[in-house]
C-alpha positions in Angstrom: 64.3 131.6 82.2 64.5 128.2 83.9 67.7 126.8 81.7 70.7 126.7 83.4 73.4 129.5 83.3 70.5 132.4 83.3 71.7 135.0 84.4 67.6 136.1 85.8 67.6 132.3 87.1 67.0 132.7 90.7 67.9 128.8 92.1 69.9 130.4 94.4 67.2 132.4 96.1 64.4 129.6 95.6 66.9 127.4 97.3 67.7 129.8 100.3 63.6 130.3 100.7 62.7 126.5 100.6 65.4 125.6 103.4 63.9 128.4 105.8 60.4 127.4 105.3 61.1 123.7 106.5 63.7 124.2 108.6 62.2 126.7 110.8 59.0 128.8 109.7 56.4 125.4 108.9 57.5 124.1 112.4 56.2 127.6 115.0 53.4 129.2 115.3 54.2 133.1 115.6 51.8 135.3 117.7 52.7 138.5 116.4 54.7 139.2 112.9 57.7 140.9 115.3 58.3 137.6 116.6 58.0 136.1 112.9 60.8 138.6 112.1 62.8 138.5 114.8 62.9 134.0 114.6 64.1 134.4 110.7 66.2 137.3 111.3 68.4 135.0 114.4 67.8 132.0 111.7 69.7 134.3 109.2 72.5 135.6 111.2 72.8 132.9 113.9 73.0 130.1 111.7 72.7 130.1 108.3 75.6 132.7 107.1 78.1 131.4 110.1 77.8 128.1 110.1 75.5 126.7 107.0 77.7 125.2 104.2 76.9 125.5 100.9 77.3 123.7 97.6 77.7 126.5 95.7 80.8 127.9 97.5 82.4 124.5 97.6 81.4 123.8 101.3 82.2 127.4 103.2 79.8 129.2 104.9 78.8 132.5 104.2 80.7 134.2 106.4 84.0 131.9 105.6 83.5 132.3 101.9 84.1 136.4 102.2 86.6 136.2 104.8 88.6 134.2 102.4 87.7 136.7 99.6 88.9 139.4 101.2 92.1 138.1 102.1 92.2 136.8 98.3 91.7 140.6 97.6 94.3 142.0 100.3 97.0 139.8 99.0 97.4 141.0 95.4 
């Protein structure tokens, strides 16, 4: 399932996982798992989706990459 254009190939996912280990969970120490939760879920919504580009939606963010989307969507 490894070979690209899979369908069950989940690069995307491994990708996401790998950048929020080293970006932010390998560098803290958490003393209780709601303060675990509540660092990855600001990590999520505070910076990744707004403001993280990404390769495979030729350099938008996220949150750019719907807007745009939805407009696409709205104007036919």
């Amino acid at each position: 399932m490894s070979h690209r254009g899979n369908c069950h190939d989940n690069a995307v996912a491994e990708s996401f996982f790998q950048l929020l280990k080293r970006e932010r969970i390998k560098r803290r120490i958490y003393s209780t798992r709601e303060t675990a939760r509540s660092d990855v879920f600001d990590y999520i919504e505070m910076f990744y989706n707004p403001r993280r580009r990404h390769g495979t939606s030729n350099g938008l963010s996220p949150v750019e990459y719907e807007r745009r989307y939805t407009q696409s969507l709205t104007g036919v």
